[in-house]
C-alpha positions in Angstrom: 21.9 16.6 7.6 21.3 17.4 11.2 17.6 18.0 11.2 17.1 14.8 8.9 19.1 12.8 11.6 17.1 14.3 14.0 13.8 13.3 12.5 15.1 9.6 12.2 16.0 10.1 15.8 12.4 11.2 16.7 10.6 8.6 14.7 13.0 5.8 15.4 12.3 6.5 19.1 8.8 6.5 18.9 8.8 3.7 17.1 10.2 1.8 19.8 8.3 3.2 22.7 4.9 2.8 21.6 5.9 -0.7 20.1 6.9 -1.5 23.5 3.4 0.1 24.8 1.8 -2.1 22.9 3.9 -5.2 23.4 3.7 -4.8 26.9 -0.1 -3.5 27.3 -2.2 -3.1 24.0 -1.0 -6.4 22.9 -2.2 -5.5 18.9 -1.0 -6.7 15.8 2.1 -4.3 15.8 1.3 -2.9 12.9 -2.3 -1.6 14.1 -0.5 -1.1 17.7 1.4 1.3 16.3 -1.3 3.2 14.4 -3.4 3.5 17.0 -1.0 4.7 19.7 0.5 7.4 17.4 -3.1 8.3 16.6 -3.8 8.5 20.3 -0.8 10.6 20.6 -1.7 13.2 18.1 -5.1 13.4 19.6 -3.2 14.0 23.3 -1.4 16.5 21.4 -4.0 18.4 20.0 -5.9 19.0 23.1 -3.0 19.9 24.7 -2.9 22.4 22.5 -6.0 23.6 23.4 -5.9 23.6 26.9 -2.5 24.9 27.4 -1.1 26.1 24.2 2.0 27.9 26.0 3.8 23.6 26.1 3.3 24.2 22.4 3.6 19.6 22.5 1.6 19.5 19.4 2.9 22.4 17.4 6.3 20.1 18.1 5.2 17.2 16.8 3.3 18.5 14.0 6.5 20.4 13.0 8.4 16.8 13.3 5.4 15.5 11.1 5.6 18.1 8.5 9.4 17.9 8.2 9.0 14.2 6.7 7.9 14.2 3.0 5.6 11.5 3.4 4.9 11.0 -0.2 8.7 11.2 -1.4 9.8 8.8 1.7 7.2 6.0 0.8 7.4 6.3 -2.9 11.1 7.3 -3.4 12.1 5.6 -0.2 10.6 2.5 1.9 8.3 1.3 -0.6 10.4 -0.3 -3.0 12.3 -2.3 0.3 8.9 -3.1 1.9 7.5 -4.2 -2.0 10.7 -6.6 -2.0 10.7 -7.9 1.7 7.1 -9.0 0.9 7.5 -11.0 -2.5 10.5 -12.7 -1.2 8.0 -14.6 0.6 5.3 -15.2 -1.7 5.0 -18.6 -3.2 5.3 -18.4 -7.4 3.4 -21.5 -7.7 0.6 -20.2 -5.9 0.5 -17.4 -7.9 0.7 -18.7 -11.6 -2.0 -21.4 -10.2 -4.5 -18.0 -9.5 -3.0 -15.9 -12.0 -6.1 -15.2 -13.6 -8.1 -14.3 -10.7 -5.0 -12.0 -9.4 -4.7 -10.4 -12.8 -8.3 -10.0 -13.4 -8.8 -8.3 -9.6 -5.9 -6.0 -9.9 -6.6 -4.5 -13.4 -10.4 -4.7 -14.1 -11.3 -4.7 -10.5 -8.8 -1.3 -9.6 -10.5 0.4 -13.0 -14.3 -0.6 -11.8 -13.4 0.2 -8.5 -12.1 3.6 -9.4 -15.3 4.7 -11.1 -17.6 3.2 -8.9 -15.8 5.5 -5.8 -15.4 8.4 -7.9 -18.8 8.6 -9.0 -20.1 7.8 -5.6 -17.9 10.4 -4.0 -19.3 12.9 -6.0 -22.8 12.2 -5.6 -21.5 12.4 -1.6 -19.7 15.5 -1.9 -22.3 17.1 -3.7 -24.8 16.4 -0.4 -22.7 18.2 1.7 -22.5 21.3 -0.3 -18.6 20.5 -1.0 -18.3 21.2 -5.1 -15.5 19.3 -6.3 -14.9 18.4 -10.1 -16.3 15.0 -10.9 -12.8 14.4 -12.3 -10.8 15.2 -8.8 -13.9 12.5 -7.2 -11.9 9.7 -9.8 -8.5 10.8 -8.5 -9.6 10.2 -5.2 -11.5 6.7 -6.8 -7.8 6.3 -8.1 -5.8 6.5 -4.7 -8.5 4.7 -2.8 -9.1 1.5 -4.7 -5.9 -0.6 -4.8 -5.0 -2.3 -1.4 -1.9 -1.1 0.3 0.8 -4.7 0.1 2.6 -3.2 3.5 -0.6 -3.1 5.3 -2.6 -6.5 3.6 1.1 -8.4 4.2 1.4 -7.3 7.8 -2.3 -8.0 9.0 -1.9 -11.6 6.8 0.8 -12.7 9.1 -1.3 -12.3 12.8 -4.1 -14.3 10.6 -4.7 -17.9 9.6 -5.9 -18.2 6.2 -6.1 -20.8 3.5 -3.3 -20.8 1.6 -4.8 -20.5 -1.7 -6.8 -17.8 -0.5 -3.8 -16.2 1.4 -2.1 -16.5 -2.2 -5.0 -14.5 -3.9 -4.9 -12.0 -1.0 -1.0 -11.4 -1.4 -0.7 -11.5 -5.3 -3.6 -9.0 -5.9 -2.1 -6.5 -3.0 1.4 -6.8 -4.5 0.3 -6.1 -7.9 -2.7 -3.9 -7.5 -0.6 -1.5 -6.5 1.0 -0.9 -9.4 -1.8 -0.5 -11.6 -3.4 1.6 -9.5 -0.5 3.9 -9.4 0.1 4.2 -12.8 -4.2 4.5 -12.9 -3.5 7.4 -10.7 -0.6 9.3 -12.8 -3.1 9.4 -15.9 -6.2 10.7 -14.1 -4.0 13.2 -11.6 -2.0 14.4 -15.4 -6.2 14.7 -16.6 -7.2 16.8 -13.5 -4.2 19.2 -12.9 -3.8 19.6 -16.7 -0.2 18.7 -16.5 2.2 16.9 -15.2 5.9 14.7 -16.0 3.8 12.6 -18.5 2.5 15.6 -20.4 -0.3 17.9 -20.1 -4.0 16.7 -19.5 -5.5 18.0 -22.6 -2.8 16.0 -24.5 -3.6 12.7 -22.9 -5.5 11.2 -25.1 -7.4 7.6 -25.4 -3.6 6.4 -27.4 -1.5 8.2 -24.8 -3.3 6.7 -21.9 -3.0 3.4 -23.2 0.9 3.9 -24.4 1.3 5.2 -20.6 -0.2 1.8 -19.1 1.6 -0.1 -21.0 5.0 1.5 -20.9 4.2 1.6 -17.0 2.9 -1.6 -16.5 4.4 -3.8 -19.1 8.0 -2.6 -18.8 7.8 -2.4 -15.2 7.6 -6.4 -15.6 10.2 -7.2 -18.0 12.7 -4.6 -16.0 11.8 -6.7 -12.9 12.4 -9.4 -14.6 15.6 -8.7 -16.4 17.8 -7.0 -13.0 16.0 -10.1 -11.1 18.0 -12.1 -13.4 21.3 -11.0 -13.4 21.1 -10.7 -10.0 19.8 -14.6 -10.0 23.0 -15.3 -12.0 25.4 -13.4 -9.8 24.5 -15.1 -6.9 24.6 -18.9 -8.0 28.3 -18.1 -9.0 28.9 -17.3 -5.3 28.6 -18.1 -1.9 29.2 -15.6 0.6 26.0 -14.4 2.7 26.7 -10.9 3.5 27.8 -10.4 -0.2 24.5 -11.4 -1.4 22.5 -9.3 0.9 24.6 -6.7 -0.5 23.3 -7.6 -3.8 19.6 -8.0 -3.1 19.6 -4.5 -1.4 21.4 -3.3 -4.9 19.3 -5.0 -7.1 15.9 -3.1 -5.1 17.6 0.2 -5.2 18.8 -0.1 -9.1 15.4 -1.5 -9.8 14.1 0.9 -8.7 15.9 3.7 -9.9 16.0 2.7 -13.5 12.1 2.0 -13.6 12.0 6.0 -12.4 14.7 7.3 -15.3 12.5 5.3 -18.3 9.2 6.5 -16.4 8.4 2.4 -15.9 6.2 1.5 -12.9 8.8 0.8 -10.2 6.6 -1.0 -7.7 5.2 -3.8 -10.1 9.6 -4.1 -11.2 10.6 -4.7 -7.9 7.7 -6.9 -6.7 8.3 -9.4 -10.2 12.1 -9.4 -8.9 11.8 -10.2 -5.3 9.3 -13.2 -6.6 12.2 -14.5 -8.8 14.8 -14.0 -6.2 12.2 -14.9 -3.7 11.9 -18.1 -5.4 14.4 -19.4 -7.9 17.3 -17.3 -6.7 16.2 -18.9 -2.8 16.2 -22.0 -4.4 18.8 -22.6 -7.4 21.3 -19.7 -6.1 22.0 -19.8 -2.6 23.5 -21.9 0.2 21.1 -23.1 3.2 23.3 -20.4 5.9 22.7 -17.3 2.5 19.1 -18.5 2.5 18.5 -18.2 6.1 20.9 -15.4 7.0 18.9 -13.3 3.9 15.6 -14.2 5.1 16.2 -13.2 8.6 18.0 -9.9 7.4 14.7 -8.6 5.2 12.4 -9.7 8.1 14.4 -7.4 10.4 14.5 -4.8 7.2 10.3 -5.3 6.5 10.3 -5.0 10.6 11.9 -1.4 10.9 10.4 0.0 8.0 6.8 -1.2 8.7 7.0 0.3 11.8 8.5 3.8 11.0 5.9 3.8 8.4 2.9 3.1 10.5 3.6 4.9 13.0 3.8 8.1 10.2 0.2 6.9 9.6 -0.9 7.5 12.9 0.7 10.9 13.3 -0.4 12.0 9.8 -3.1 13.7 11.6 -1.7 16.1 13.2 -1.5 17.7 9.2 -5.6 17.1 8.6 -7.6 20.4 8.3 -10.3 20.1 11.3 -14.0 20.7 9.9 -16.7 18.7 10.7 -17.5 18.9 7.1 -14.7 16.3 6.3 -15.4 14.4 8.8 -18.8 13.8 7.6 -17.6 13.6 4.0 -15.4 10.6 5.5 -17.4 8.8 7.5 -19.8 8.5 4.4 -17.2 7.6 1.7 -15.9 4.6 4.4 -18.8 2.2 3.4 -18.9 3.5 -0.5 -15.0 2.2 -0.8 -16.2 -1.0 0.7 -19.5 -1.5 -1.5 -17.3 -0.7 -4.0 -14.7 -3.2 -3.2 -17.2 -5.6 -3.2 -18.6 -5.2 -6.9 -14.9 -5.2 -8.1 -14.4 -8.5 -6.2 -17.4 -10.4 -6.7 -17.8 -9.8 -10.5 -14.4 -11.1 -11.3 -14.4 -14.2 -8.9 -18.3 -14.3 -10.2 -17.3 -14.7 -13.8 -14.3 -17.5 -12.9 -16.3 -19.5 -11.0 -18.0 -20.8 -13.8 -14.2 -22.5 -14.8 -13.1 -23.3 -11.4 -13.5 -23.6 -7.8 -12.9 -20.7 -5.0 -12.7 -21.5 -1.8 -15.7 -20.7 -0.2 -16.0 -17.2 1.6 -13.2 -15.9 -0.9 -15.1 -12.8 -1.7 -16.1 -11.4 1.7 -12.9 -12.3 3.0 -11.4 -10.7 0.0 -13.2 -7.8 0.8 -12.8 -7.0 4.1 -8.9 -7.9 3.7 -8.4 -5.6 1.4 -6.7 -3.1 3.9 -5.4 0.5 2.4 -2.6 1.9 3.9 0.5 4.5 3.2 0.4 4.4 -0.2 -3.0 5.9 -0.6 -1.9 8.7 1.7 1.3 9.1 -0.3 -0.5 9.6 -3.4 -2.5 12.1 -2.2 -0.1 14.1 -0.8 1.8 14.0 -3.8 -1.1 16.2 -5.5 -0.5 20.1 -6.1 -1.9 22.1 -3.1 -5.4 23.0 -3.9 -8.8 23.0 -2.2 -9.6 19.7 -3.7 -6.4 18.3 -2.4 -7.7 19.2 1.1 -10.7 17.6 1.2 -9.4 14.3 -0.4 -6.4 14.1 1.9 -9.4 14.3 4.9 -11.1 11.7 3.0 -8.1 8.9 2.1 -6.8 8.9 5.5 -10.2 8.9 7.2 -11.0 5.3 5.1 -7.1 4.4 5.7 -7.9 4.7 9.5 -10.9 2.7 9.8 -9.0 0.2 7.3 -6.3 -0.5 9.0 -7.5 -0.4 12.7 -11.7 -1.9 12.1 -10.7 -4.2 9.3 -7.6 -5.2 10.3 -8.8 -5.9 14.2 -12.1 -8.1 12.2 -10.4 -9.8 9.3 -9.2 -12.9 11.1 -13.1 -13.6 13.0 -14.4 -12.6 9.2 -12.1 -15.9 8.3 -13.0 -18.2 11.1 -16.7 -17.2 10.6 -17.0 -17.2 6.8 -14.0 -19.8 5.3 -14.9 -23.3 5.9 -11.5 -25.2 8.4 -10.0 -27.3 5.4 -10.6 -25.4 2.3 -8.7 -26.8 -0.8 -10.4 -24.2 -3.4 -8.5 -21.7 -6.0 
């Protein structure tokens, strides 16, 4: 208990100092403030290393770094709260009036995607004389293609965007997700050859589909179901701090159950915090509950987003150094993108002929789409291998330039490319 107080300690206090440095100096979004002060940090820490390894700083920090589970504290941990904060504030109405083009970009696009980076990352790897089985390139195609919902929700509120294409932006992260997880689980089982969903050889074309549903589907309706009994708890009350009591139960249980019946726990707490977010804020609670609930996730979303970015930044510490990932990064960075583009433009493409997008929707949809922890907790959730290593480099070399180049460029991609009053889908 001690060293994991301790660690919460550490990271809690550099939390604060360097989103004070940045406050005070940087003056960044805070959520790319903090990434790239803890990245600077690491750096420092390194070359302290190097030039006088007896201070052993960075041996220090790495061995703070490596204490914290990165994959088990996102997935098991602040996910499912940062997944809730985030569709309490999403607008159902906007949704169900893009639900197609959401839908259609988060399943279709994250499958297309995934090929179209694994297949590219081959070819890449290949080059550089670093053999890697085609079907390790479509894990990494996996990880990489669905946009992170902490990081795309962060960097939406420093930017003004459309609402309708703000609603796109936030109902394809929150959902994407998801899918791409569970897209993940069946091509990980595939390429280690087994896994909690049964060995690779045994997956077949039935299974994969039985897992996607089960996943997918059933992560919904569980949403769906603890959303509402929590929904009908609180309109038979009024009592704030009993309520927030409630919600916090209601993400945990979610979550907890999706994980027992092997249901996609992300896409069951996102569909509850849009009912709570909406009909419970609505039908169920008392002006003072609404406000005092809202301000208490915004403080919650607050914390956690910064504990976790600032674990990005310092994630490097843990990256082998070759220059032969580097390389292998720096390439993949514009085949994610090019690939992001296809899965956008095709979709958007196809629905344009039914309706109208608001204009600029695919670049900005593009560049917005911003990966973050979750591909970095994916990856580290593989078995240790050689192949492991090089897509760990990879990931969080494209989660790196994501977050700090596309999140720094989104809002002049906005003002540049989406016209001042756009009414469009």
């Amino acid at each position: 208990m001690e060293s994991v107080l301790n660690i919460i300690a550490v990271l809690l206090g550099l939390a604060a100092l360097f989103g004070y440095l940045n406050h005070r100096f940087l003056k960044l979004p805070q959520t790319i403030g903090l990434v790239v002060i803890a990245l600077l940090a690491s750096l420092a820490a390194l070359g302290l290393d190097v030039i006088a390894p007896s201070l052993g700083i960075g041996q220090d920090l790495r061995a703070v770094v490596a204490g914290v589970d990165f994959s088990k504290t996102l997935m098991q941990g602040l996910l499912s709260f940062l997944l809730f904060a985030g569709a309490l504030h999403v607008d159902l109405g906007d949704l169900r009036q893009r639900v197609f083009a959401i839908a259609t970009m988060a399943t279709f696009g994250v499958l297309l995607s995934t090929f179209l980076v694994g297949a590219s990352a081959w070819a890449i790897f290949q080059v550089l004389g670093l053999g890697i089985p085609f079907i390790y390139c479509l894990v990494f195609g996996a990880l990489i293609s669905p946009t992170d919902p902490v990081a795309v929700l962060g960097i939406l509120k420093t930017v003004q965007v459309p609402r309708a294409l703000e609603a796109k932006i936030a109902g394809e992260s929150l959902f994407n997700d998801g899918v791409g997880i569970v897209i993940f689980i069946i091509v990980a089982a595939l390429a280690v050859g087994a896994g909690e969903h049964g060995g690779g050889a045994a997956l077949g074309v039935g299974g994969v589909i039985e897992l996607f549903l089960r996943e997918a589907v059933g992560g919904a309706v569980l949403g769906l179901g603890t959303g509402l009994a929590a929904f009908f708890l609180m309109r038979t009350i009024d009592e704030r701090n009993l309520e927030v009591i409630i919600t916090l139960a209601l993400v945990t249980v979610t979550y907890q159950i999706a994980a027992a019946l092997g249901l996609s726990g992300p896409i069951a707490v996102v569909v509850a915090g849009l009912l709570i977010g909406n009909h419970g804020v609505r039908l169920a609670m008392s002006e003072a509950t609404r406000a005092h609930l809202t301000t208490f996730w915004e403080l919650i979303d607050e914390i956690l987003n910064a504990v976790l970015f600032l674990l990005i930044g310092l994630e490097v510490l843990l990256i082998p150094a070759d220059i032969s990932l580097l390389w292998a990064a720096l390439l993949t960075i514009p085949v994610v993108l090019a690939s992001r583009f296809v899965s956008v433009s095709i979709p958007i493409t196809v629905l344009s002929t039914f309706r109208e997008f608001t204009r600029g929707a695919i670049p900005v949809l593009t560049w917005g789409g911003i990966r973050g922890g979750i591909s970095v907790a994916l990856v580290l959730s593989l078995p240790a291998s050689p192949e492991r290593e090089l897509i760990l480099a990879v990931t969080y070399g494209v989660v790196i330039f994501s977050i700090i180049v596309q999140g720094l460029t989104i809002g002049a991609l906005v003002k540049r490319v989406v016209p001042a009053q756009s009414d469009g889908l």
